[in-house]
SELUMMI-278800 format. One line per 10 residues: for each residue z, y, x of C-alpha. Coordinates in pm, 1 decimal, always signed. Layout:
BEGIN
Z:Y:X ~ ...
// end
This chain:
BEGIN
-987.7:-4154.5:+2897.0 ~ -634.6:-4024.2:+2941.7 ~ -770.1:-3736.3:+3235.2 ~ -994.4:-3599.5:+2949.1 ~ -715.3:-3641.8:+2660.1 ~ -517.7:-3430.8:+2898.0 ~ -772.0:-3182.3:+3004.8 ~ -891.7:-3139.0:+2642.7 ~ -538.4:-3045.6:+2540.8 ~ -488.9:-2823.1:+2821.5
-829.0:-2622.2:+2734.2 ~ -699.2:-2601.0:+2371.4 ~ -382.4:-2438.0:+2479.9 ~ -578.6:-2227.3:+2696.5 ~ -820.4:-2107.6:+2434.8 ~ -577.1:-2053.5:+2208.7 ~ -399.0:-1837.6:+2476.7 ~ -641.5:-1653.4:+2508.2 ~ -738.6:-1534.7:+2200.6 ~ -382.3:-1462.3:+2113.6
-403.1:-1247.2:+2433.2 ~ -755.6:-1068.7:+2301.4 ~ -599.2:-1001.4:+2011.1 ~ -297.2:-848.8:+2175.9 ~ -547.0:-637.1:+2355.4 ~ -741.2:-482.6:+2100.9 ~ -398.9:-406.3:+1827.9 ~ -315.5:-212.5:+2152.2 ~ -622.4:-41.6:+2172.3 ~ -661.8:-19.7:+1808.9
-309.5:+151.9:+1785.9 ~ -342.3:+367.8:+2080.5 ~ -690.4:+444.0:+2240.2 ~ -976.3:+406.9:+2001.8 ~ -1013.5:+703.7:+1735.1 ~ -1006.4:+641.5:+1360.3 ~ -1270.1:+638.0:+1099.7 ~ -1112.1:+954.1:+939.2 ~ -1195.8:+1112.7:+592.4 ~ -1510.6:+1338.1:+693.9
-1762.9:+1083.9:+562.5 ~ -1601.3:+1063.7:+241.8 ~ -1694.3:+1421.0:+173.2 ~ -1350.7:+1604.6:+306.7 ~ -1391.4:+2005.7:+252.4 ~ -1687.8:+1964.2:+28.9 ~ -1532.7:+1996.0:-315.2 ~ -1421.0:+1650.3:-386.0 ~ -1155.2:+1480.8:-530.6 ~ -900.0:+1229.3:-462.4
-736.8:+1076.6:-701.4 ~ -352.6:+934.1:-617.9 ~ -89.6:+758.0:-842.9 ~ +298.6:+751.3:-808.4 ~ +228.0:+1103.7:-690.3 ~ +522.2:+1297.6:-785.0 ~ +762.7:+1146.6:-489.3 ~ +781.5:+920.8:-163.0 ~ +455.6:+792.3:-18.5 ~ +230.3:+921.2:-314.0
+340.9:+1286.7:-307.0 ~ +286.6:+1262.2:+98.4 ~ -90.9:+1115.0:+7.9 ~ -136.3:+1374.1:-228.1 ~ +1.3:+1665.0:+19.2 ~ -195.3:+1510.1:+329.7 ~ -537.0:+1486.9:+141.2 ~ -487.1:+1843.6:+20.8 ~ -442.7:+1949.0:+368.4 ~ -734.1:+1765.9:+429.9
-933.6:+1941.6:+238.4 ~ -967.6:+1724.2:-87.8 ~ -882.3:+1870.0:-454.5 ~ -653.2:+1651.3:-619.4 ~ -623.1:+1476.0:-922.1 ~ -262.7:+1363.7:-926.5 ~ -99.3:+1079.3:-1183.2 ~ +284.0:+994.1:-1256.7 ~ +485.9:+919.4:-1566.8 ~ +706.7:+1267.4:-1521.2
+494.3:+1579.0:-1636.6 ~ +737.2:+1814.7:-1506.1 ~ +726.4:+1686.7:-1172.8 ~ +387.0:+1637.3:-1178.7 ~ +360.7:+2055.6:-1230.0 ~ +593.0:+2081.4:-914.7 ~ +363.5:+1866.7:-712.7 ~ +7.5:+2047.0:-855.3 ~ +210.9:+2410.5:-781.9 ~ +309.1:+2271.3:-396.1
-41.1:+2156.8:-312.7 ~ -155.9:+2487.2:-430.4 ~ +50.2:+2702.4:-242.2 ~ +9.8:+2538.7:+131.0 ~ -381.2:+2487.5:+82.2 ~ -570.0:+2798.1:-54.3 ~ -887.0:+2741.0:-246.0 ~ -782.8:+2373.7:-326.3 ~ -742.1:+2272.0:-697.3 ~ -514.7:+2020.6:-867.0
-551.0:+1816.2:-1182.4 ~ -269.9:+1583.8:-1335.5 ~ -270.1:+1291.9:-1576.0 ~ +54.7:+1154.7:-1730.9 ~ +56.8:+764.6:-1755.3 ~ +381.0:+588.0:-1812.0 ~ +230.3:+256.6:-1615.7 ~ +514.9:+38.7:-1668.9 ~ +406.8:+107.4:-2062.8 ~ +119.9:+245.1:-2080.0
-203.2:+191.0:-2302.3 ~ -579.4:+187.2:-2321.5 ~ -561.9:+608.9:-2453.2 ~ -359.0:+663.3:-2115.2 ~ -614.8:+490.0:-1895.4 ~ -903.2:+621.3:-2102.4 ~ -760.7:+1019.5:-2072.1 ~ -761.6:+915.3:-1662.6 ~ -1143.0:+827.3:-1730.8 ~ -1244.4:+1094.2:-1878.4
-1089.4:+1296.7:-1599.7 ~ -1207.2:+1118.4:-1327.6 ~ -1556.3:+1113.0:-1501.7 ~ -1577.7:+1478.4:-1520.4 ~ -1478.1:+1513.9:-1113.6 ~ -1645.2:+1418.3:-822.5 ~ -1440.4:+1163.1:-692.5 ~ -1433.2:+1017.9:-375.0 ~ -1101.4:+860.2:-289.8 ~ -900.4:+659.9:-494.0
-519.0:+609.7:-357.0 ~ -364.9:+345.5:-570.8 ~ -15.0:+375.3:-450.5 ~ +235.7:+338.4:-777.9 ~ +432.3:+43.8:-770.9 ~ +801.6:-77.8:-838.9 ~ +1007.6:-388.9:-703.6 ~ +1333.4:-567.9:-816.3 ~ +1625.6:-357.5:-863.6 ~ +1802.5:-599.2:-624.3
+1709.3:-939.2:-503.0 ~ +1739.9:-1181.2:-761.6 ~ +1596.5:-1539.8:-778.9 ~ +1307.8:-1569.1:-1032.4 ~ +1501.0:-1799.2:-1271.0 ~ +1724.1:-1537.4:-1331.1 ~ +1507.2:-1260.2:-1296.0 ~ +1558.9:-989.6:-1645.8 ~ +1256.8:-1049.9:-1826.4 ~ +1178.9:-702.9:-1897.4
+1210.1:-642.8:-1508.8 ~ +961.6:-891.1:-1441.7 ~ +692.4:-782.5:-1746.5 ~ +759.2:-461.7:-1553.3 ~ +651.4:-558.1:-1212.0 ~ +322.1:-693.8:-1301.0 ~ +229.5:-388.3:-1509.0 ~ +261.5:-154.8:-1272.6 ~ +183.4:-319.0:-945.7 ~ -103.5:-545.7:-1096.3
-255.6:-468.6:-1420.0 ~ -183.0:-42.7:-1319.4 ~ -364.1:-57.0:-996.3 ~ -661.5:-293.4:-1194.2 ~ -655.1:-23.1:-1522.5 ~ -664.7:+243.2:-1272.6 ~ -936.5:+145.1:-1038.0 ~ -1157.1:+10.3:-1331.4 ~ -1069.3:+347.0:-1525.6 ~ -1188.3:+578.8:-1152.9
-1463.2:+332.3:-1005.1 ~ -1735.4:+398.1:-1258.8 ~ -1773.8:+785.5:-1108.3 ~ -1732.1:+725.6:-835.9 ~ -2044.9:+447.7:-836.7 ~ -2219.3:+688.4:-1051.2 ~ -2235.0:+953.7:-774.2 ~ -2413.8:+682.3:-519.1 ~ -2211.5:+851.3:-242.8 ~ -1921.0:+740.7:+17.6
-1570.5:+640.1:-144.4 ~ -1295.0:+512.7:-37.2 ~ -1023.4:+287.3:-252.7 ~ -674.2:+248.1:-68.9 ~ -451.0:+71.1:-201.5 ~ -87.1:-5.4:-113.1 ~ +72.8:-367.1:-27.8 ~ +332.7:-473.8:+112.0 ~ +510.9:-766.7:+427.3 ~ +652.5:-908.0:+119.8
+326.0:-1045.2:-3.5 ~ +440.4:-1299.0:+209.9 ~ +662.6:-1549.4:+47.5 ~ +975.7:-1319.9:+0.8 ~ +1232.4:-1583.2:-183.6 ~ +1471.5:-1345.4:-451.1 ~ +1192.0:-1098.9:-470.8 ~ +884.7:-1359.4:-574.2 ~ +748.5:-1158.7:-879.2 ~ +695.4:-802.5:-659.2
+588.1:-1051.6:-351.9 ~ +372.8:-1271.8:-575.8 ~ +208.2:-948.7:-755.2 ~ +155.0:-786.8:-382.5 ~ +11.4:-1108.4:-297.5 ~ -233.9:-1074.8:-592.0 ~ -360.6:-727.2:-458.2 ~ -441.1:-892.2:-119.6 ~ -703.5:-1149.5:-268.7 ~ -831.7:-865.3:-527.6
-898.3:-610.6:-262.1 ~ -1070.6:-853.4:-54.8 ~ -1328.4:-983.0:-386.4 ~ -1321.2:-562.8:-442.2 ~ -1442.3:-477.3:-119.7 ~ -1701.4:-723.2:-84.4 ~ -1882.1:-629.7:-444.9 ~ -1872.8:-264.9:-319.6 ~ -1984.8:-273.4:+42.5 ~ -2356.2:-254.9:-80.0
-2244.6:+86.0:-279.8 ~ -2082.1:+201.6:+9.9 ~ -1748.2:+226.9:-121.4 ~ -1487.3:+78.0:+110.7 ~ -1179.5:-99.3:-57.1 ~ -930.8:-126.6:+236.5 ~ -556.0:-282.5:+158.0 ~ -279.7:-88.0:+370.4 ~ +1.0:-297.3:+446.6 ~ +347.0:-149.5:+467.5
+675.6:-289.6:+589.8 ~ +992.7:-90.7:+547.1 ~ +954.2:+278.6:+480.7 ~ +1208.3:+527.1:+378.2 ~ +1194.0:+543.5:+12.6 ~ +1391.3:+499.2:-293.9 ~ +1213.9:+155.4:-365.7 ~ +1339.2:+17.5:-8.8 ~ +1658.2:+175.7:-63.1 ~ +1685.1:+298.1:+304.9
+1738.5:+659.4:+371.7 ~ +1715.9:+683.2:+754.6 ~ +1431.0:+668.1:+1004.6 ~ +1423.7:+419.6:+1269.7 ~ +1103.5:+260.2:+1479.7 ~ +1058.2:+14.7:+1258.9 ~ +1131.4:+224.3:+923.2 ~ +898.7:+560.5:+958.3 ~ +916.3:+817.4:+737.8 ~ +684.5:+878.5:+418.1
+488.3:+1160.5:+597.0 ~ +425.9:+968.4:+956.8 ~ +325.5:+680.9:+762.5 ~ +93.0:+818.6:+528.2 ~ -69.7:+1045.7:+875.0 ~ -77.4:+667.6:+1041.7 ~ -275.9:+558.7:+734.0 ~ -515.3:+841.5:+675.9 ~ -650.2:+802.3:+1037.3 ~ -772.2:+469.0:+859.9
-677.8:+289.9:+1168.9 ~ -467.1:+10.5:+1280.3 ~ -430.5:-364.4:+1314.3 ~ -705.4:-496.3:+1128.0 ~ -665.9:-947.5:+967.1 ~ -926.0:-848.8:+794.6 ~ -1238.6:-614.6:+705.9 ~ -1041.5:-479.9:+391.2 ~ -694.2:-494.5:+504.6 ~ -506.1:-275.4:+823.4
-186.7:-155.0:+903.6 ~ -181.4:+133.5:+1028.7 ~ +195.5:+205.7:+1179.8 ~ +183.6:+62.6:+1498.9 ~ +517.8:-95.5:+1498.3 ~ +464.0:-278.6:+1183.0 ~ +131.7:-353.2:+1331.3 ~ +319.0:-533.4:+1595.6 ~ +493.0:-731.6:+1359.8 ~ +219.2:-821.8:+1166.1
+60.9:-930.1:+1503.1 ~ +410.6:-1167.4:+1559.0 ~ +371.2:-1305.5:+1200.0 ~ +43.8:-1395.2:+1246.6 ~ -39.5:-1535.6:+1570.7 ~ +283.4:-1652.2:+1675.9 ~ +328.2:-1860.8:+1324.2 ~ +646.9:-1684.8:+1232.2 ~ +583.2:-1638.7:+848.0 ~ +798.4:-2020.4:+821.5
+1099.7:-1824.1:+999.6 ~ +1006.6:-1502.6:+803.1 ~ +1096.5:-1696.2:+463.8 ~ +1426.2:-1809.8:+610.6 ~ +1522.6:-1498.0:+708.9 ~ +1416.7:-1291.3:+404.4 ~ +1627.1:-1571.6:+193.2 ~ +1910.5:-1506.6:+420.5 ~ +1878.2:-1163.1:+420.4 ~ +1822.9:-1104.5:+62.1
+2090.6:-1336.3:-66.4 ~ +2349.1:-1091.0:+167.6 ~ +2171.2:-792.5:-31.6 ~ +2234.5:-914.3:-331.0 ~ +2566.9:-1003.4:-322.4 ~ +2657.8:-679.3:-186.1 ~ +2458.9:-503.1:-475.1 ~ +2650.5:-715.0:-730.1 ~ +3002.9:-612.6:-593.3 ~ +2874.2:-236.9:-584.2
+2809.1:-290.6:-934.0 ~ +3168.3:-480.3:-1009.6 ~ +3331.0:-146.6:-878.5 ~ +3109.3:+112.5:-1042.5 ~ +3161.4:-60.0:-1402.3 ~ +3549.8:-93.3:-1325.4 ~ +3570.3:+279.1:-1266.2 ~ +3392.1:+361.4:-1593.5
// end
């Protein structure tokens, strides 16, 4: 009894081992040797469209500018018209022959005539790649008791009931065409439990399950919904302004994603930067999303108190 109590626990470890050590295996391959899906077979250089929100700076303007290049037209979306124009007029200069489209939507605000003018757009385009990237976090850490009301109605309109408006205001053409599509759509580490940023981590969190129901309904249609997952990347949301190997920049992450490669936890979800695809690997098989919630509330509570001293100083030199 006790030989085969020990030899059964030693072949669990060993299993266990050993897929953690398959898995290693094929993130490396994934991340280094085997070649993307890439964009041809949603219609790339044929006259199609891609539609991308939060367009006008950061990650969004580098989608938009990278699917241009591409070879898609591009319908672009943002609250600013203005900068909006300067995004349609940049696209047209470094790609001849491809066109640009705008719609203005205000998402933390914005109302069924804004989602119903993106329709209409989007119905009138053949559209084959929907990039729902808009989104917007806490303005510091804060803990959810405390969190400004206004901040938090503001968070779930944008990074929830925006990316739902938007893909329920696109997906119709692009069904009604019966051709490939593509729906990517931005998350996030910190749909993880993030303590002192739970509404943005709890609304990422929502996207995860979402994406995974979305891609399921539309595998038969051939539309693939596939959730990119992002750590830190240089950006005026993360609030980090220099490059490192764990923070890329807008551009080499968005060329990372667009190869449509990377670690893959599920059939809807990848990561496509290697070294966050590393530390999604760590987080996942290693159990590490206990210590990850320590650290973030550690690390966050620092953040903020720094943020709130910044602020002491800036209002006592008004």
């Amino acid at each position: 009894m006790f030989p085969f109590a020990t030899f059964f626990i030693f072949a669990t470890g060993i299993f266990r081992l050993l897929r953690v050590l398959l898995a290693f295996v094929r993130l490396f391959l994934q991340m280094t040797v085997l070649p993307g899906k890439g964009l041809a077979k949603y219609g790339a250089k044929r006259g199609t469209w891609a539609v991308v929100t939060g367009a006008t700076d950061g990650m969004g303007r580098e989608f938009a500018l990278q699917l241009a290049a591409k070879g898609f037209n591009i319908l672009v979306v943002s609250r600013t018209a203005s900068k909006l124009t300067t995004v349609q007029e940049e696209i047209e200069q470094k790609n001849s022959g491809i066109q640009t489209r705008s719609v203005v939507i205000n998402y933390e605000t914005a109302t069924d005539a804004d989602y119903e003018s993106l329709r209409t757009a989007a119905a009138e385009l053949d559209v084959r790649v929907l990039v729902n990237n808009v989104g917007r976090s806490h303005d510091m850490p804060v803990s959810f008791a405390t969190t400004p009301l206004d901040e938090l109605s503001a968070i779930v309109n944008i990074n929830v009931l925006g990316t739902l408006r938007t893909t329920r205001a696109v997906l119709p053409a692009m069904l009604a065409r019966k051709e490939r599509g593509l729906i990517l759509t931005l998350s996030s580490f910190a749909s993880t439990p993030t303590p002192l940023l739970a509404t943005y981590s709890g609304s990422k969190a929502y996207l995860v399950a979402w994406n995974a129901a979305l891609a399921a309904e539309l595998a038969s249609a051939r539309i693939d919904a596939r959730l990119i997952n992002t750590f830190y990347v240089v950006s005026a949301m993360s609030k980090i302004r220099r490059a490192s190997l764990l923070v890329p920049t807008p551009k080499t992450f968005v060329r990372a994603a667009l190869r449509l490669r990377g670690s893959t936890g599920t059939r809807s979800a990848f990561t496509p930067y290697w070294a966050h695809a590393f530390v999604a690997f760590a987080m996942e098989h290693l159990e590490l999303k206990g210590l990850w919630t320590r650290i973030a509330l550690k690390q966050n509570t620092a953040i903020r108190a720094r943020a709130l001293k910044k602020q002491a100083r800036e209002q006592k030199s008004q």
